[in-house]
N, C-alpha and C positions, 0 to 999 in steps of 0.2 A: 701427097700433100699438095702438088702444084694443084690436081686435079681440085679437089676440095677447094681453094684457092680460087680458082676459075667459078665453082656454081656460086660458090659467094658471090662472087664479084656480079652475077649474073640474077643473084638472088635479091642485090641491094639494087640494080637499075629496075625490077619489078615492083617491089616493094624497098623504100628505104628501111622502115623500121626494121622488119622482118630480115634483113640482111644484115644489118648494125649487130640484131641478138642472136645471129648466126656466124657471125664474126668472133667475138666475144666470146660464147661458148669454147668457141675451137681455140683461141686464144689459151683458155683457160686448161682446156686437153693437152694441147702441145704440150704448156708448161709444166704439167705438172711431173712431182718429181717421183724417179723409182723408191726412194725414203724421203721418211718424214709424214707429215700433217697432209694427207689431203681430204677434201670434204668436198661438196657440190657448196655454191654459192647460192641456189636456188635464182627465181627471180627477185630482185627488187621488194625491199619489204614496203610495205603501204601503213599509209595513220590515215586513221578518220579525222576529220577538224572541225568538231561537231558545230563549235561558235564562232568559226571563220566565215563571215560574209561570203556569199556567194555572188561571185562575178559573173560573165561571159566569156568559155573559154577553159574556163576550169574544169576538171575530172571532178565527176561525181560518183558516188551509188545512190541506187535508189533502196530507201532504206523500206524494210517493210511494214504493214497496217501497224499500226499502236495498237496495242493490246497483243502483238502476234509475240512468239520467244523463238518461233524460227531466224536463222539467218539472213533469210533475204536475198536481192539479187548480187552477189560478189561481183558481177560485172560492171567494169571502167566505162564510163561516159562522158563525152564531151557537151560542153552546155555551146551550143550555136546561137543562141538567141532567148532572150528571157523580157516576156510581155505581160502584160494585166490578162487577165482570162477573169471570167464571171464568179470566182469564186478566190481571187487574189491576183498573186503573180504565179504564171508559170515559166516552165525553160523547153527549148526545145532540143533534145537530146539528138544525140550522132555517138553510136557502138563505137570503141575503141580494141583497137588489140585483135584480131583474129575473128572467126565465122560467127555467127550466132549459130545458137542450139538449133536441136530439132524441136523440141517445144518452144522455143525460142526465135521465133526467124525474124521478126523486125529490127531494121538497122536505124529506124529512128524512133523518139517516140517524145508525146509533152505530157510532162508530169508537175506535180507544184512544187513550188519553190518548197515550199514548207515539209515536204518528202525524199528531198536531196540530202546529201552529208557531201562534204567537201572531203577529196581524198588525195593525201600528197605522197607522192612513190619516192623512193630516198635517191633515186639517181632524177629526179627533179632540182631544178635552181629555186634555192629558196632567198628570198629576203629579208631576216628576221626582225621582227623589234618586240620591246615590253613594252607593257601597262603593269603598274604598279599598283595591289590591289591593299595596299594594306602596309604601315612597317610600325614599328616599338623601338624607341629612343630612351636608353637608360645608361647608355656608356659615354656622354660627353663626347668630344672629338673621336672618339675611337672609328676605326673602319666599320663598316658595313655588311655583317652575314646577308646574305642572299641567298631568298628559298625560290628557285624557279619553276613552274607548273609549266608542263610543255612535256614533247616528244625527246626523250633525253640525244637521241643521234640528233636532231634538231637545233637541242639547245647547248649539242656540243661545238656545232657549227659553228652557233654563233658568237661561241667563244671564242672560238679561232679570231674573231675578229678584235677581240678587249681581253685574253690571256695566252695569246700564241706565244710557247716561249718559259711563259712567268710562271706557271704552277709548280708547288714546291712538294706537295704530296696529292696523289690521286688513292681516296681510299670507296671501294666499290664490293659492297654484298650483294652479287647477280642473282637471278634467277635459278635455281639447281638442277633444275631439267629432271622434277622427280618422277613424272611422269602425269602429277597431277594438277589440275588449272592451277598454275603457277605462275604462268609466264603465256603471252599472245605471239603467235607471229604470222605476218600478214592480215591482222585485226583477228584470225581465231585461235582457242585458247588448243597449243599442243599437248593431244593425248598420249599416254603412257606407250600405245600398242601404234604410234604412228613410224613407220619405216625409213624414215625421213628426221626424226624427232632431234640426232647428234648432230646431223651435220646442219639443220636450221639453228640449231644454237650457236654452233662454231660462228654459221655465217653472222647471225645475228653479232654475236661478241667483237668479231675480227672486225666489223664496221665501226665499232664502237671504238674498240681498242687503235685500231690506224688513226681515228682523230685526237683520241688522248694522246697520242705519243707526240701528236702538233704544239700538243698545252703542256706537258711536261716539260721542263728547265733539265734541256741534254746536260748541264755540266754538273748539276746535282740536283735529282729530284729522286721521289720514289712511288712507287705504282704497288695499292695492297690488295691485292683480292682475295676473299674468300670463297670456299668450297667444300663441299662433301664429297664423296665415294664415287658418287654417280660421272662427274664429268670432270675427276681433278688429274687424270691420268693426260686429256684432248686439251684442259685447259694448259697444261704446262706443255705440250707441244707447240702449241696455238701462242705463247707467251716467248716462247724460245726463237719462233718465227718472224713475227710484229717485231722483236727485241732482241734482233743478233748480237748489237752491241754492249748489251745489256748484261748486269749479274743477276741471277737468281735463284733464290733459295727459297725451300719450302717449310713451314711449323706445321708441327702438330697442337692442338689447341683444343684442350676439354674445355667444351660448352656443356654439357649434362652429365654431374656426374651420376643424376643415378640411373644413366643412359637408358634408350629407347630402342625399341624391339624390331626386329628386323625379321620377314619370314627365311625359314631354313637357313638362317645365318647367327652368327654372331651380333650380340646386341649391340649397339651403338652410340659413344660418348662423345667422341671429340671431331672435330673438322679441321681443315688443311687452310692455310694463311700462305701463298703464294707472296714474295717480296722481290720485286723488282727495280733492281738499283741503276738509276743513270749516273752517266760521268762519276765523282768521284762518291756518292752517297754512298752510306752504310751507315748502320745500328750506330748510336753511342752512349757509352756509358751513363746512367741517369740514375737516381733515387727513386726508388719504388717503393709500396707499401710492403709491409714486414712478408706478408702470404707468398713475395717472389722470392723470398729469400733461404734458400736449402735450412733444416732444423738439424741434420746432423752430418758426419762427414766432413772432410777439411774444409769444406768451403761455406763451413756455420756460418752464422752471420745472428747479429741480435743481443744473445745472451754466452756468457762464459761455456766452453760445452768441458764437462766433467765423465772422464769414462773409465772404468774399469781399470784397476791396477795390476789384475793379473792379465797375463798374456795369451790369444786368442789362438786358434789357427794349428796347423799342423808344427810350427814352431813352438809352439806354447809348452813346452812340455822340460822337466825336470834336465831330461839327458844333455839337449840340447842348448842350455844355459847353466852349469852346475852353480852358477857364484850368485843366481839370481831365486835361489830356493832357501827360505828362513824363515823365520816366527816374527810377527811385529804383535810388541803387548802392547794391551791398552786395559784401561782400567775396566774393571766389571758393569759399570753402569755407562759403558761408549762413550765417557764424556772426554776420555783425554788419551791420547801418545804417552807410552809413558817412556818404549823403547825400541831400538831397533835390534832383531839378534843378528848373529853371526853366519854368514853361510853357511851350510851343514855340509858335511865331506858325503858322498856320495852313497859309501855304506851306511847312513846313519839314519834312521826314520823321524820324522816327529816326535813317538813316541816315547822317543830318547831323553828330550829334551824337557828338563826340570821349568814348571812355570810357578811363580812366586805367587804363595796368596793374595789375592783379592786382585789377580790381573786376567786378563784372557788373551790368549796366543790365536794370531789372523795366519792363514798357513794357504799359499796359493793351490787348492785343492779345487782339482776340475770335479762337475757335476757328477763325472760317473765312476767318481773314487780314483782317478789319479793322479800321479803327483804333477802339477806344472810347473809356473815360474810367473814372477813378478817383472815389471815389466825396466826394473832400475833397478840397479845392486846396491848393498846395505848404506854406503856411503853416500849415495847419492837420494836416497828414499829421508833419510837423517836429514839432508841440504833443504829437502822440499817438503817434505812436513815443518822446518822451522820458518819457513817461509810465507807456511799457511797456503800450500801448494795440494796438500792432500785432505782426505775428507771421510769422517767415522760414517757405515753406514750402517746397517739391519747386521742382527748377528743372526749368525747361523750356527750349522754342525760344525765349520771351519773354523769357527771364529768372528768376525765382523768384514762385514763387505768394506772393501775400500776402493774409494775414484781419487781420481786428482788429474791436475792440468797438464796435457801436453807441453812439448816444450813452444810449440807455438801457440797457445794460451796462454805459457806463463809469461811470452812477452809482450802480448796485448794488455795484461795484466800493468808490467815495469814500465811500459811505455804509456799507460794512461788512456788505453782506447775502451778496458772495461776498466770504470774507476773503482776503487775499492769502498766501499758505503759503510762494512763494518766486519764482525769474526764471528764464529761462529765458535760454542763453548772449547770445540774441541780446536780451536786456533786454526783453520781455515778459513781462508776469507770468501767474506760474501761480495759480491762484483752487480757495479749497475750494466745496466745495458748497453754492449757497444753501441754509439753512432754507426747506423744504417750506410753502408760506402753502397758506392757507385755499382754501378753491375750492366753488363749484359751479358743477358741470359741462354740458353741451349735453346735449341731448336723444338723443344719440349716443353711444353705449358700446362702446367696440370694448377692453375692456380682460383682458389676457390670462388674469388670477385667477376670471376670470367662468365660464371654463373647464369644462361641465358635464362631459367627460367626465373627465378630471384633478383636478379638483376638488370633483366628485358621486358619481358612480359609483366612480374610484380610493380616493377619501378615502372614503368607504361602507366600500368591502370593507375597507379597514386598521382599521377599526374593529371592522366586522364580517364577518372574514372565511369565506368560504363560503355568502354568504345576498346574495340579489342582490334588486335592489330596479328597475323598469323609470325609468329618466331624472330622477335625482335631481338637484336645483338645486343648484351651487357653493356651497359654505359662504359662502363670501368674495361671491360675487353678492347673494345676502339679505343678509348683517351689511351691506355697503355700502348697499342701498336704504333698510334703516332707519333707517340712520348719520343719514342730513338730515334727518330728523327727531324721533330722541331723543337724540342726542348732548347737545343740553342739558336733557334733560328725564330725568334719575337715576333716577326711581322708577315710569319709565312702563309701563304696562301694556300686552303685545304679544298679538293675538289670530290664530291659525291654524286656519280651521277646514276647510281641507281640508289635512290634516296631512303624511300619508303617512310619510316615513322620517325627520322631526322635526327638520329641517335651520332651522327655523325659533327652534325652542328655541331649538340649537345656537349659530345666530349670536348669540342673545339674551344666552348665555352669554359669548361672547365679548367683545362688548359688555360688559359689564358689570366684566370681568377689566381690560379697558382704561382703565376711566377709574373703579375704582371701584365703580361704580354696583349699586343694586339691583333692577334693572327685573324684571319677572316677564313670565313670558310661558303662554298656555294653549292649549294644543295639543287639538286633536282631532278625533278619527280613527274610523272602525269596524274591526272584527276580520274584513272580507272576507277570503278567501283568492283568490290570482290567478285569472286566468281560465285560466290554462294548469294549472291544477293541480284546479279544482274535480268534471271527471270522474272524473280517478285517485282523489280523494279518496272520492269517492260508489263509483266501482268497487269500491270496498275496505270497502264496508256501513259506511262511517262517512255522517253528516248533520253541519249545524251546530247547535251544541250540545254537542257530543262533542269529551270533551277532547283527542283526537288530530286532529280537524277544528282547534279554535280555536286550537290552538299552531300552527298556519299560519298565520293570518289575520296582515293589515298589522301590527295594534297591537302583537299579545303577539310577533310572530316579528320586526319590524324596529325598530317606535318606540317601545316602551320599551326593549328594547335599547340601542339607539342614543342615548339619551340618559343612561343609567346609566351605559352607557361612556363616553361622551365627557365627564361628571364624574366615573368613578371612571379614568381613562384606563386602562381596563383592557379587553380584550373580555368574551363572556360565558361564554369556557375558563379566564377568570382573569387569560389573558398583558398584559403590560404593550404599548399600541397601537404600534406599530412608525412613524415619522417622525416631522416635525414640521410644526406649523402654519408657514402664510409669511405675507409679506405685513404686513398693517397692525401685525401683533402676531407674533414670530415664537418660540416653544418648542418642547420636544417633547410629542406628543400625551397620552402618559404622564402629568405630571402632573395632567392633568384640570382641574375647576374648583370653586373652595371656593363653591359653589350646594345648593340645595337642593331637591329634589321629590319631588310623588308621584303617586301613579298611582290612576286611578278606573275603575269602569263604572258610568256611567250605569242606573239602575232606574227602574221604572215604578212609584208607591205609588197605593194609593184615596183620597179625601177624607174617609173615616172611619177607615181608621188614620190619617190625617195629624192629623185631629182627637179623636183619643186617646188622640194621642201612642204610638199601638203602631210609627211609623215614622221616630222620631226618629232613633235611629241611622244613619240614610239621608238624613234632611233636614239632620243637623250639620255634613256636608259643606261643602252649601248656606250656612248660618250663618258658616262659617268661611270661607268665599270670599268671602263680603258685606262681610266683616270686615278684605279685605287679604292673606289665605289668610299671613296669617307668626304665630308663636307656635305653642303650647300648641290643640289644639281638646276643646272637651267634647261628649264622644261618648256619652256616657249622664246621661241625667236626673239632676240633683244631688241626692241625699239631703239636704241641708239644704235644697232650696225654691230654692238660686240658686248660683250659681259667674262667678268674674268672672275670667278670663286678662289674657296678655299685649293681645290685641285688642279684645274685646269680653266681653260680660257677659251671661248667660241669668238671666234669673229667672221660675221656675215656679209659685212659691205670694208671690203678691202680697202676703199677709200677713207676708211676713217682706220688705219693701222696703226697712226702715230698714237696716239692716245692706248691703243690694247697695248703697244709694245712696252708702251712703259711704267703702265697698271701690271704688266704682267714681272716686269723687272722689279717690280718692288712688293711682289708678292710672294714670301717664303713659301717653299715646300710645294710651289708649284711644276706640275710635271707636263701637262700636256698642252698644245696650242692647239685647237680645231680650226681651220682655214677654209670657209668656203667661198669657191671661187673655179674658173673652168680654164682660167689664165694660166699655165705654167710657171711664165717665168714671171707673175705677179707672188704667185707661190713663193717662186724659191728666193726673191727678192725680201719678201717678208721674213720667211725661214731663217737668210744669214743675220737679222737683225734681234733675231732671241737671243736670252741667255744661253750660256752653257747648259746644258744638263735636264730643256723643256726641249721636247720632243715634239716637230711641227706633224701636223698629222692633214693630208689634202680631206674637203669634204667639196661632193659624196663620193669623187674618185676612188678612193680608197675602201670605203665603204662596198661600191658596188663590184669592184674589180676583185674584193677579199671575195664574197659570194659566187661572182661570175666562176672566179677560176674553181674555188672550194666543192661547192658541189653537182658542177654536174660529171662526176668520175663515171668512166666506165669500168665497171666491176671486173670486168676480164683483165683488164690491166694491173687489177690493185693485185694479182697474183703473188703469196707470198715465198720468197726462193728461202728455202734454209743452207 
């Protein structure tokens, strides 16, 4: 080890870089453990940043001719310098990272601006902010859903800056690693047969997953993923790691029931719902629609359940009960009791027994002629037919079928939980519907609404019809998994950051229409365009960046869509959404929902416009999610020095505090003060003269110090120990 130790040391005075990722590496070796979860982290994943300005300075690729569907050059470039050349602007490039090829051997080269892509590697410092491309206003004061278009590791970041902490459930449908363009990493799509393919996913998810656990609320939050076959065996390692502290359990959950085909296997219905509980979370009991509720078995729920008077089982039988074997007459046309007989003594048959004209004798005789038993002796069979407890059914060779009510039916009955509506000829009573109780449910979900293609796919195209989206989640499957635990939490904040066709909102919306509530939820997504579509697209000299490229992509072509419609219940031809919602909450789709949101993309700022305020408009965003994302946001610097809204309060020129301090004192439900200023103790001067309970927040100290520190990780370090 010292040895190793030494060439590093020896490998960083030659090369810094090249010693840093030789550092790291070994870091990563040392640690790792003889059990448990270990995977390669690969390097550093990369995003293209098709419509991020190109600076000087910045990593590029050189993307290839328009018109080509080859990849192009995957190699990192430095932009040195970027001038007018006779045919626009160009930049003049400097190789980054390692030798050039053998077909390859220049280490600089000028190319046009107009052939560059901006490319950000995730152990880079990023500065984020929005631009707001759009929002829908139908919920009054309510908070603000936010659907964010970005690099989801990106726009997890920069939550860390406006929800570190505050998130109350994170629900996430990843990628499934089926082996088919699914999922990109390092900008190409990983194949089925690539050698590499589990443990790119692991790395992929663990980056993800370590910043989510920054935004989860340690003292009760909860984290839902789902998965299939393929990767749920690494993901629940990979989850037990990130979340030592953590509870977790796994469901099983039919998505199709008339499941789909799998080669030389077993065909396949349902997928696994991974739940992980921080601090004190867990399931609670909630009202569900009737489909969760068992139809038979003690644990009925719904309707009176009525079973079998004679006795089942290897117990069922004559010997073993002698007082519970007798004749019950009834009248010949099933309409009445007319009596109960006497136990028969043991030597005695049936056919001993004298029956009175015009009656029929019910004899607990099993199907394959032998003698059983009823499941109450003569005395107590007497108590519960005058009770209206028993019930005439189809005659047989035996006589007439008979059910009647356990004894914990007959006190759901006396107590009023199934109410009695009326009788039935033969004085049985007829029972309404119990009231639906509370439940949480098994670990087993076989429940019909879960339905991904009737319910994902179907309910998709009515919304949006003629735009297909590849295996969207049930409406009704999400709003259920969240149900247990925001149902009592009104104002909780829901996070989706692998978004795709916004089904997550959706339920959040729904939710919310049900009981009230104002819960927000924040969506987000990137503006990929399919895999099936990305050649045709390039065939046609379009790139990404190009506005007939991005109006294909997830966000702008399916999830904001889909979420404007589903609150303005309209499609995006106009027409009003054709059926209706089922199940827990039933209307038609049309009305939509009185919510509110908007729509962003994520941008890349420098630390010196942040800090000169030339990228304010882009960091207000930010400001105003920190804040609650509900009210009024001030999106340009205040001409008077400060501005206080409905959520929080900016103040720019310190010397006019007395005025914010007491606009802000007299403004209910205010949480946040924004203080810019490079003063310290002007800061914390200001600070002690808030209310209780507004939260002073430094700008852009705070600001730039969350990012400095946030992302430039070294990956060797983030090693998870189980």
């Amino acid at each position: 080890m010292s040895r190793l130790t030494d060439l590093i040391a020896q490998a960083k005075a030659k090369d810094p870089q090249m010693g840093a990722d030789l550092d790291r590496e070994f870091k990563v070796l040392s640690s790792r453990l003889p059990f448990g979860l270990n995977f390669e982290r690969h390097r550093p994943e990369a995003v293209e940043l098709p419509q991020r300005p190109i600076r000087k300075g910045d990593k590029v690729r050189v993307l290839p001719p328009r018109g080509s569907t080859g990849k192009g050059d995957s190699r990192l470039w430095q932009i040195m310098a970027i001038h007018r050349g006779a045919g626009g602007k160009v930049a003049e490039l400097a190789l980054l990272g390692g030798e050039a090829t053998k077909t390859q051997t220049a280490q600089t080269q000028t190319v046009a601006l107009v052939d560059l892509v901006v490319v950000a590697e995730f152990r880079d410092t990023i500065y984020p902010g929005l631009v707001s491309t759009g929002k829908v206003q139908r919920g009054g004061d309510k908070p603000f859903h936010t659907v964010i278009n970005g690099e989801n590791y990106h726009v997890l970041k920069a939550l860390t800056y406006t929800h570190r902490g505050k998130v109350d459930a994170i629900y996430i449908d990843p990628p499934y690693n089926t082996g088919a363009k699914d999922w990109k990493y390092n900008n190409d799509y990983v194949e089925g047969d690539d050698l590499y393919r589990h443990s790119k996913w692991l790395a992929m998810m663990e980056r993800r997953l370590l910043v989510a656990k920054e935004l989860l609320n340690p003292a009760n939050s909860v984290l839902i993923v789902t998965i299939d076959e393929k990767e749920y065996l690494r993901l629940g390692l990979l989850l037990e790691q990130v979340f030592p502290e953590a509870r977790i359990q796994m469901v099983s959950s039919v998505i199709n029931p008339a499941s789909s085909s799998r080669a030389m296997a077993f065909s396949r219905s349902d997928e696994y719902i991974f739940f992980v509980f921080m601090g004190i979370s867990g399931p609670v009991p909630v009202h569900l629609s009737a489909d969760w509720y068992p139809k038979t078995g003690r644990d009925s729920r719904g309707k009176a359940r009525w079973q079998e008077l004679y006795r089942r089982g290897a117990d069922g039988i004559r010997t073993k009960s002698p007082g519970c074997f007798y004749p019950v007459f009834i009248k010949e046309d099933g309409t009445e009791f007319v009596d109960v007989g006497g136990a028969l003594p043991e030597y005695q048959h049936p056919s001993d027994v004298n029956i009175p004209e015009g009656l029929v004798a019910s004899w607990p005789i099993r199907s394959d002629g032998t003698e059983g038993r009823w499941s109450m002796t003569p005395d107590k069979l007497r108590t519960a037919i005058a009770k209206g407890y028993v019930r005439i059914g189809n005659v047989g060779a035996n006589g007439y079928g008979l059910t009647y009510l356990a004894i914990g039916e007959q006190k759901k009955v006396e107590d009023g939980s199934y109410p009695i509506v009326g009788y039935r000829a033969d004085g049985s009573v007829i029972t309404g519907e119990q009231e639906l109780v509370e439940l949480v449910p098994s670990t087993q979900w076989r429940i019909p609404s879960h339905d991904a293609s009737a319910y994902g796919s179907q309910l998709l195209r009515a919304i949006l019809p003629n735009r297909r989206f590849p295996f969207p989640k049930s409406l009704y499957a999400v709003e259920d998994a969240l149900r247990f635990f925001v149902a009592n939490r009104p104002d909780a904040i829901v996070l989706d950051f692998f978004t795709g066709s916004g089904t997550t909102a959706h339920a959040v919306m729904r939710l919310n229409r049900q009981d009230g509530g104002r819960r927000q939820c924040i969506s987000v997504t990137n503006n990929e365009v399919a895999a099936s579509e990305h050649e045709a697209l390039r065939r046609k000299m379009l790139r990404p960046g190009d506005a007939e490229w991005e109006q294909h992509g997830i966000c702008d072509y399916i999830t904001k869509p889909r979420v404007k419609a589903a609150m303005t219940g309209r499609t995006p031809d106009g027409d009003p959404i054709k059926g209706d919602y089922k199940f827990t909450d039933e209307f038609p789709m049309a009305e939509g929902f009185e919510e509110n949101a908007e729509f962003f993309t994520l941008t890349y700022e420098t630390p010196v416009s942040v800090n000169h305020n030339r990228a304010f408009a882009r960091i207000a965003p930010l400001l105003w999610l920190r804040a609650g994302s509900r009210g009024r946001r001030i999106d340009h610097l205040p001409e008077a020095g400060w501005e206080v809204v409905e959520a929080y309060g900016l103040l720019v020129n310190v010397d006019n505090s007395t005025p914010f301090i007491e606009t802000i004192g007299q403004t209910q439900g205010l949480g946040v003060a924004f203080i810019v200023t490079d003063d310290d103790r002007r800061f914390q001067s200001i600070a002690r003269q808030l209310p209780a309970g507004v939260e002073p927040v430094r700008l852009y100290e705070s600001y730039l110090t969350n990012f400095s520190f946030a992302n430039g990780e070294d990956w060797g370090d983030t090693e998870i120990q189980g």
